[in-house]
RORODREN-32389 format. One record per residue (C-alpha): x, y, z. Coordinates in steps of 0.25 Angstrom, whole numbers, plus 2048, in hexadecimal, padded with zeros to 3 digits. Example, Ala and Ser with C-alpha at 12.3 -4.5 7.8 and 13.67 -1.06 7.14 Angstrom:
REM RORODREN-32389
8317EE81F;8377FC81D;
This chain:
REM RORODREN-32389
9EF4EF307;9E64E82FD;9DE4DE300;9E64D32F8;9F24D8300;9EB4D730B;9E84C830B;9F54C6307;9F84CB315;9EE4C331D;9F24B4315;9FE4B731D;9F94B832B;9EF4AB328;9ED4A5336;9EB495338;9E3491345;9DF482347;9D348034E;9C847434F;9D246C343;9D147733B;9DB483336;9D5491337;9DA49B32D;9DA4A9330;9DB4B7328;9E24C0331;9D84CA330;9D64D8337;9C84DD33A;9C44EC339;9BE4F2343;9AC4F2342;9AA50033F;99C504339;9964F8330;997503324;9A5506326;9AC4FA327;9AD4F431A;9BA4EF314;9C14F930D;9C64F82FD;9D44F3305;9CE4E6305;9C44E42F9;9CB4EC2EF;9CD4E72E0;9D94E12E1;9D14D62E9;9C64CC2E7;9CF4C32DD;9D34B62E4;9CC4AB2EA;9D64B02F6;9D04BE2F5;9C14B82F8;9C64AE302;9CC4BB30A;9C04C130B;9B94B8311;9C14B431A;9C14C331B;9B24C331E;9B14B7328;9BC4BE331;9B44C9330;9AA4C1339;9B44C0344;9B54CF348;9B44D1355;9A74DC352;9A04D034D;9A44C6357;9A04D2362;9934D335C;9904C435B;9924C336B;98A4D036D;9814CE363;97E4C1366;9824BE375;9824CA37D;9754CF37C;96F4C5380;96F4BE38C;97C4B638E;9854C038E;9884CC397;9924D7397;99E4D43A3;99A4DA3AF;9A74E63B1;9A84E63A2;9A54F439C;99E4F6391;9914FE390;98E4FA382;98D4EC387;9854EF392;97B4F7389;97A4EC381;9754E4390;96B4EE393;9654EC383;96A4FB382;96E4F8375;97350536F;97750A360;98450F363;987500368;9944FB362;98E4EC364;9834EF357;98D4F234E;98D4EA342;9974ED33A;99E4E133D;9954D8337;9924E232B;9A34DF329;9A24D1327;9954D331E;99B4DD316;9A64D3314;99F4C830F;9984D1305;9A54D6301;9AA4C72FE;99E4C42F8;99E4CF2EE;9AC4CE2E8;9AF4BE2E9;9A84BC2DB;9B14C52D5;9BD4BA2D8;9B64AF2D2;9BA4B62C4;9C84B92C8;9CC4AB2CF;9C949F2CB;9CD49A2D8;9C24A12DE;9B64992DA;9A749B2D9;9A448F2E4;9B04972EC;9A94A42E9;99A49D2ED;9A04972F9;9A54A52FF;9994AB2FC;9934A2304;99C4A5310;9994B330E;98B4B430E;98A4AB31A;9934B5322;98C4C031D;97E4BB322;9834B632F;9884C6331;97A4CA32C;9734C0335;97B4C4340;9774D333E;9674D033C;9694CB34C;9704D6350;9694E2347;95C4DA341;95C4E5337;96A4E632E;96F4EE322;9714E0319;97C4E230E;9834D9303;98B4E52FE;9994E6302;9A14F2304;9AE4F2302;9B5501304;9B250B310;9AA515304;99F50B305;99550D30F;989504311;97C50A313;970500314;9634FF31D;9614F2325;9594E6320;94F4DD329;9524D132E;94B4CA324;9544CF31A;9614CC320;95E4C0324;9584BB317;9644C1311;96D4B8319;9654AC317;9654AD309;9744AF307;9774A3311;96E49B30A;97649F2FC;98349D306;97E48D309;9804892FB;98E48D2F9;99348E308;99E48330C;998477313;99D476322;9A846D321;9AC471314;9B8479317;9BE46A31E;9BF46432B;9C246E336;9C447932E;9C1487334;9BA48C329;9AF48232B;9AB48A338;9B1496334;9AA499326;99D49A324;99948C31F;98B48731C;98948132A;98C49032E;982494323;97748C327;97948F334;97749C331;96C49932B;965493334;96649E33E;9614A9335;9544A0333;95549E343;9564AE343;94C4B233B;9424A633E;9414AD34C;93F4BC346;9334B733F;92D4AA345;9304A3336;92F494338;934492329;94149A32E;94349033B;942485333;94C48A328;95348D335;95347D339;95647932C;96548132B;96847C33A;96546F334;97146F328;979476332;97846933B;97645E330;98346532B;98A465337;98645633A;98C45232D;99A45932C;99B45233C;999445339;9A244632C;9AD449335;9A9442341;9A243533C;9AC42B345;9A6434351;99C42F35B;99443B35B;99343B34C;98543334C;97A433345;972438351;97A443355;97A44F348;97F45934F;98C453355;98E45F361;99945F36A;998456378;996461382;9A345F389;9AB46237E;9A146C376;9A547937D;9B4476378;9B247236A;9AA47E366;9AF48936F;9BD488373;9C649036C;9D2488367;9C547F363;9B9485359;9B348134E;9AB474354;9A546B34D;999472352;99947E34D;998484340;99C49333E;9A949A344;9B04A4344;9BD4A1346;9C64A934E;9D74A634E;9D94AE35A;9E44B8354;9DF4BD348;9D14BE34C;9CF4BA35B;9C24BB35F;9C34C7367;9B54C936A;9B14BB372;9BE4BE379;9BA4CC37E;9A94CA37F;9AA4BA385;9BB4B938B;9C14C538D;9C34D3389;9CF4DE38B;9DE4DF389;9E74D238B;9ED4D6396;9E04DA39E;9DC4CE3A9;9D14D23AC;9CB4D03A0;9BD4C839C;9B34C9393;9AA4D338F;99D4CC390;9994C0399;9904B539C;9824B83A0;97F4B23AE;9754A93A6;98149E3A5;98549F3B2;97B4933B8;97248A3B2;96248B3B2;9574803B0;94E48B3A9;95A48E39F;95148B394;945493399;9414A1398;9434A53A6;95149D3A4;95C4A63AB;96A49C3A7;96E49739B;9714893A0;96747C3A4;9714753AB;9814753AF;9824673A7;98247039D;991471398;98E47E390;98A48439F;9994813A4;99F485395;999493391;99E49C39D;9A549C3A7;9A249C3B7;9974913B3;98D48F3BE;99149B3C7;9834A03CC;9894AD3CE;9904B13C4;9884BD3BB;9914BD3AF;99A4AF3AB;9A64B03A0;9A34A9394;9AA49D391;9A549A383;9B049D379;9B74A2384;9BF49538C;9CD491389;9CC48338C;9BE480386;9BA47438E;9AE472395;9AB4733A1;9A44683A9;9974683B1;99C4653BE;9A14733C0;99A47D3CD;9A04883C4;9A54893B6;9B248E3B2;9B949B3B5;9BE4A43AA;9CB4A63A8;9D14B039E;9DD4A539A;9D84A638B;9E34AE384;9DC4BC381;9E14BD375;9E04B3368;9D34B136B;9D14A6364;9C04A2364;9B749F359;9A94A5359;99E49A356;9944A034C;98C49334A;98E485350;98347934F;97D47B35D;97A48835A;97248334C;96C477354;96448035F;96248B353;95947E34D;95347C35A;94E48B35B;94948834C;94247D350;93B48135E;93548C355;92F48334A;929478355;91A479353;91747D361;91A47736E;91546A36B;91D469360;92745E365;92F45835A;935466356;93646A364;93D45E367;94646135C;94B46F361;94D46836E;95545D36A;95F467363;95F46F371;963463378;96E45E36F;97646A370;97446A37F;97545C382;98445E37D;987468386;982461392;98945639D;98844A397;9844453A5;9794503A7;96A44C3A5;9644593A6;96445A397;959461390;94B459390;94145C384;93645C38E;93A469395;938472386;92846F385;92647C37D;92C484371;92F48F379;937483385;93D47F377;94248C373;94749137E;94E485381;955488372;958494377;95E490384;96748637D;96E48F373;97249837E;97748D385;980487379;981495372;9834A037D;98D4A937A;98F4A736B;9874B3367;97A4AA367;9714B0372;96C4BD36F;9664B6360;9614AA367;9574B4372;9554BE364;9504B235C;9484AD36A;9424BB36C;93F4BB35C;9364AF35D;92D4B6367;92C4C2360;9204C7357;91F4D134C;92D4CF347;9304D433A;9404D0334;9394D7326;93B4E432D;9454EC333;9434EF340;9464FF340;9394FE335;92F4F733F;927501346;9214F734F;92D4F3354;92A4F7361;91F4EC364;9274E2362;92A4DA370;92F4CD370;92B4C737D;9354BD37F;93F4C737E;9414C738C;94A4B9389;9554C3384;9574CB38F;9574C139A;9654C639D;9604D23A2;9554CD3AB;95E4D13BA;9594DD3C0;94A4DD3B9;9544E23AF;94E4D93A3;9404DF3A2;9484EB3A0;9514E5395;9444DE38F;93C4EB38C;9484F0387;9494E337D;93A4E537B;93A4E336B;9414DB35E;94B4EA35A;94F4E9369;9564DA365;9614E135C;96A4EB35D;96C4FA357;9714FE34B;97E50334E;97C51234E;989515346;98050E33D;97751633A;97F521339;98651B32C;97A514325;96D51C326;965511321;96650932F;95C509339;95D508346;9554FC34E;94A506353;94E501363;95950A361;955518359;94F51E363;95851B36D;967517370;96450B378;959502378;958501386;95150E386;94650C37D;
């Protein structure tokens, strides 16, 4: 079948889905399988001559490229990647799965099939495809334009940097490609570049991307694609993280403040487009810009499933449930195995951080996540809430039927039931929302506070802390957060820190959040280099890496684990070893060469 047949087929199988006022259009798409990232491009099937001649054909393929995000090998690795190593999350007790439990120990090993990334080479080898052959319809369509033609590629090189930013995370050092290859006779072979290339790379495209992407809003009121698509809300949110990222790496104030100054459109943005929409609304004052969700309601609007796409947030992807469930938060966070199997749960669970709150939550020696059970996120994010015993709590987060909060009056929160149909499963993944971009600022500007004395931007990050906490607490509580117990820098950023797991746990925040953390109290950090290519690696020890581990500190088992995470190349994951195999320019991170696990340096 060519590809114009082919999408002749899939307009025939278009599926509608109403969601937060909105109509959801879906392709419906099959995903191949990830093989080796140099094996799985498209093959002349789907790019061959006969196409690239209609507005229809470019429109396709990027639809094509966005649903390519939503594979379950790139929703997997966000929740790995992101979540599991550090920690918050912890494998299921009589689940068996010795890669996971590797992964636990820090025995991160090169045959691992979690550091693959050919998922996310897929979706950038898409966009590179769209972005090399949509000129050439511009000549043969009238109805394909040049601000149509500008406007998608926009959307494309902000995809392609989130991919890319993603990996710099994961990898640090990256082959980085804008070719596209289009049959199986083309095989990539490219040596990494440094962070600072990457990242660079990616700022530049996005900020080529801000000029043409469409506003947030744009797309009209309630519809999906204003969440779904990346807009220039998701672009400068985007933005302001890879500032946020790279400011850590290298100490750079410039950086942190360019870091504040896209959290602030992303704000100012979101402020206006609310109160176009909401100006009869008593929230919708002049002293409230950012208009969050009251607490008793929050947990609903943003999470529940039949729900998505808040007011709050700002990138999505959109999952239907048939066509592309979202397969892998139902087996990593609900449940995983056959329909019919039940005893069934989830692969990875709640740490027993959660489980109870803790008055030193914002404090180094801090063991729970929680200051207090007025806090309705503490009754919302798992299940089995304030059970002192419990070593491992089911996630609720994304994962509840109902959706509605929990009071505080509770001795225990709610048991998990498996009631949610296993199938269709039917659940947005939140890539960006405005809390998220608010406590981002307030990292930025801890960092650029003078010193200790240094109130008024101090104050500043504090006051963005307490807004998004204030929301989530009992309106009748008063034990609220007080300026006065934050008298330092260091109170001030760990009390950022603290507050993003509370509002962000499980969203494939944390492990960044303790990477950046561990990145500002480092020394001798060089993103102009590649890591295989620094002889002095080896020297490097970050002395608050300890913060990352605290997971592991039962048994005397986190000195252990410390020594093992003793230096920046320990923070990332091998180069999958298949890898290597295929392109000889690659080079391992030097943790691994010598050795098949990092646990046994």
């Amino acid at each position: 079948m060519n590809i114009k047949s082919f999408f002749k087929a899939v307009s025939s199988s278009l599926h509608w889905r109403g969601t937060g006022g909105g109509l959801l259009l879906f392709f419906s798409l099959g995903f191949t399988s990830c093989d080796d990232f140099l094996t799985i491009y498209p093959t002349d099937r789907t790019v061959g001559t006969d196409f690239w001649k209609t507005k229809e054909d470019v429109d396709g393929m990027v639809n094509g490229a966005y649903l390519s995000m939503l594979d379950y090998g790139v929703q997997e690795r966000v929740i790995v990647w992101g979540a599991f190593r550090s920690d918050e999350l912890v494998k299921l007790a009589d689940y068996s799965d010795a890669t996971l439990d590797n992964i636990n120990a820090v025995n991160l090993l090169p045959t691992n099939g979690y550091n693959s990334w050919a998922a996310f080479y897929k979706v950038i080898n898409n966009c590179n495809i769209v972005l090399k052959h949509a000129p050439e319809v511009i000549a043969v369509d009238p109805e394909f334009t040049e601000s149509d033609y500008q406007a998608v590629r926009a959307q494309m090189l902000a995809l392609r940097s989130l991919c890319y930013f993603y990996l710099v995370r994961a990898f640090r050092d990256v082959p980085y490609t804008t070719q596209s290859y289009e049959d199986d006779s083309q095989i990539l072979v490219i040596e990494q570049s440094s962070p600072e290339t990457v990242l660079q790379n990616c700022l530049n495209d996005l900020e080529e991307a801000e000029r043409y992407i469409m506003k947030s809003g744009a797309y009209g009121y309630g519809d999906w694609r204003n969440w779904g698509y990346m807009t220039r809300d998701a672009v400068n949110a985007l933005m302001a993280d890879i500032y946020l990222w790279r400011a850590a790496m290298t100490h750079s104030k410039s950086d942190y403040q360019q870091s504040i100054a896209y959290a602030d459109k992303v704000i100012d943005s979101k402020d206006a487009y609310y109160n176009l929409y909401h100006v009869d609304n008593v929230n919708a004052t002049a002293t409230d810009k950012y208009h969050l969700e009251d607490g008793t309601i929050a947990f609903y609007s943003i999470f529940y499933y039949n729900q998505g796409n808040s007011h709050e947030s700002i990138l999505e992807w959109q999952y239907n449930g048939k066509n592309n469930s979202n397969q892998a938060l139902e087996n990593y966070y609900y449940q995983s195995g056959k329909e019919d199997d039940y005893k069934r749960t989830s692969i990875l669970m709640a740490s027993q951080i959660f489980s109870t709150t803790d008055v030193n939550a914002n404090t180094v020696q801090g063991q729970k996540v929680y200051l207090s059970k007025n806090d309705y996120r503490f009754w919302n994010n798992v299940y089995e809430a304030n059970n002192e015993e419990a070593q491992q709590l089911s996630i609720r987060k994304m994962v509840d039927e109902t959706g509605f909060v929990l009071g505080t009056s509770n001795t225990v929160g709610l048991v998990k039931t498996n009631a949610r149909a296993f199938k269709e499963f039917r659940q947005n993944w939140i890539v960006y929302r405005l809390t998220d971009i608010m406590l981002m600022k307030a990292e930025a500007l801890v960092e650029m506070a003078a010193d200790d004395n240094d109130e008024v931007v101090l104050r500043q990050a504090f006051d963005l802390v307490q807004t998004v906490n204030k929301r989530s607490m009992d309106k009748n509580a008063k034990d609220t957060l007080l300026y006065e117990d934050y008298k330092t820098k260091a109170d001030m950023e760990l009390l950022v820190l603290a507050e993003r797991e509370r509002e962000l746990c499980f969203e494939g925040k944390r492990w960044f959040d303790l990477m950046r953390f561990s990145y500002r109290h480092m020394e001798g950090v060089d993103i102009r280099r590649k890591i295989a290519d620094q002889a002095a690696w080896a020297e490097l020890y970050p002395p608050m890496l300890r913060l990352i581990v605290r997971k592991y500190g039962e048994g005397g088992q986190g000195d252990a684990v410390s020594y093992k995470m003793k230096n920046e190349p320990y923070l990332y994951w091998p180069i999958q070893e298949s890898e290597l195999k295929v392109n000889n320019l690659l080079k391992q991170n030097p943790v691994y060469v010598q050795e098949k696990s990092a646990g046994k340096k």
